[in-house]
C-alpha positions as CSV (number, residue, x, y, z in Angstrom):
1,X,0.0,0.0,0.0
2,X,1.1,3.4,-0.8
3,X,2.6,5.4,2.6
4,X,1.5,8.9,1.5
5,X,-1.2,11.1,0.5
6,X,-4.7,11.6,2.2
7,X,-5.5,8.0,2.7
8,X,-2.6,6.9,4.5
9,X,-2.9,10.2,6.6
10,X,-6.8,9.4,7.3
11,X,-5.1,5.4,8.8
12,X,-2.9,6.8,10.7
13,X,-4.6,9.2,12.4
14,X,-7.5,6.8,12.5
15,X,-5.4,4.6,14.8
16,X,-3.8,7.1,16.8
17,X,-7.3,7.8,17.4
18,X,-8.3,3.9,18.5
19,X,-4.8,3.5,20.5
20,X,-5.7,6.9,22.5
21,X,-9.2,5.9,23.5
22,X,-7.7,2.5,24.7
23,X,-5.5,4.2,26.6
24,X,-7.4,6.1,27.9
25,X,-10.0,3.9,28.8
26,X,-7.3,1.0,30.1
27,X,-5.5,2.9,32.1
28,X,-7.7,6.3,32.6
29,X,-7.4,9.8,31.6
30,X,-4.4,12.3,32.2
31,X,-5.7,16.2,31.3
32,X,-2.2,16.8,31.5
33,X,-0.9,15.0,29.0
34,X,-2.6,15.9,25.9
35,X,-2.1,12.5,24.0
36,X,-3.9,11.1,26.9
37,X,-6.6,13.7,27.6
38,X,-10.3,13.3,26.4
39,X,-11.0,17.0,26.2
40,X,-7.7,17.0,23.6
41,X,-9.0,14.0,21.8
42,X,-12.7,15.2,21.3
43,X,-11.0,18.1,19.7
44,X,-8.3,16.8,17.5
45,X,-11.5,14.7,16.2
46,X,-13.3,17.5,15.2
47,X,-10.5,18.9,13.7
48,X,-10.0,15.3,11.3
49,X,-13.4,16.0,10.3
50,X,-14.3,17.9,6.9
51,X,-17.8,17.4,6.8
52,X,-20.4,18.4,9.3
53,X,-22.9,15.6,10.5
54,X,-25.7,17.1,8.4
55,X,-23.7,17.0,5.1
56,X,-22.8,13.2,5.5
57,X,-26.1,12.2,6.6
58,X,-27.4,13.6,3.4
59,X,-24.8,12.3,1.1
60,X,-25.2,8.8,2.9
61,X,-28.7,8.6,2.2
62,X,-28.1,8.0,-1.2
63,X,-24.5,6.9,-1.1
64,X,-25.2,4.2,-3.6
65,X,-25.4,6.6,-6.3
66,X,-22.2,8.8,-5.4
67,X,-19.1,9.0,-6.7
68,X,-16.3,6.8,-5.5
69,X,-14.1,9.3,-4.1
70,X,-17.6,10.7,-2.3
71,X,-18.1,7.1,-0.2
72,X,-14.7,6.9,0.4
73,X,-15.4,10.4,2.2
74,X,-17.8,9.0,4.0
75,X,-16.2,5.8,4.7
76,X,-12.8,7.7,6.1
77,X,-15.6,9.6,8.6
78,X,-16.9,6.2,9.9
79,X,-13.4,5.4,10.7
80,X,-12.3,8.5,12.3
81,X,-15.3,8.4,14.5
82,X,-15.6,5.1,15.2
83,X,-14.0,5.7,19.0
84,X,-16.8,8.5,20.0
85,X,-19.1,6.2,21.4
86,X,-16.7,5.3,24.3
87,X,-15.1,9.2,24.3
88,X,-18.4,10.5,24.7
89,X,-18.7,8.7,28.4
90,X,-15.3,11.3,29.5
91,X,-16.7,14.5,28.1
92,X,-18.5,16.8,30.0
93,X,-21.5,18.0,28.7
94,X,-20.9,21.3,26.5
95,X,-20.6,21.7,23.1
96,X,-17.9,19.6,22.1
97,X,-19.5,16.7,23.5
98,X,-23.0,17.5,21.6
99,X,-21.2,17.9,18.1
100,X,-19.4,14.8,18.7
101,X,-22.5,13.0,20.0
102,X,-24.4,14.2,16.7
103,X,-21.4,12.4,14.5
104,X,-22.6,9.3,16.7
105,X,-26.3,9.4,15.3
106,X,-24.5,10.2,11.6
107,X,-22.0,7.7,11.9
108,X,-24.8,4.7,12.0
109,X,-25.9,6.1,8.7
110,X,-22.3,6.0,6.8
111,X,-21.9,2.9,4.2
């Protein structure tokens, strides 16, 4: 497989993403170390992702007609969120935590 361009970077930082939430979640949380910190994950998961909820749920509802650079789109965001549903349980409520909880509903959606 080819080690560059925007795939490769979406499977990295897709499993930096897994390995920080199992860290996380092993061996708990450590604000003070941002690789281990779920306020710093939540964000540098928002910042991965180029669509908003809304816009993938509406391309996924007819994803079988799109493009195939458009479901891979959609296929990289079902990756890179794929650890929210254990993050969300070390956010505190505020606004981070709702847009992240909205890519939860989305992500259920994405082929």
């Amino acid at each position: 497989m080819l080690a560059d361009g925007e795939e490769h970077l979406t499977r990295v930082t897709h499993q930096d993403f897994m390995l920080r939430m199992w860290v996380i979640d092993r061996l708990g949380p450590d604000d003070t170390d941002p690789d281990w910190s779920p306020a710093a994950l939540a964000a540098d998961t928002l910042d991965a992702l180029t669509i908003t909820p809304a816009q993938a749920a509406a391309l996924a509802d007819g994803w079988r007609d799109l493009a195939i650079e458009q479901i891979r789109q959609l296929r990289w965001h079902k990756n890179l969120t794929a650890h929210l549903q254990t993050l969300l349980g070390y956010l505190a409520p505020g606004r981070t935590r709702d847009q992240l909880l909205a890519w939860t509903s989305t992500r259920r959606l994405l082929p």
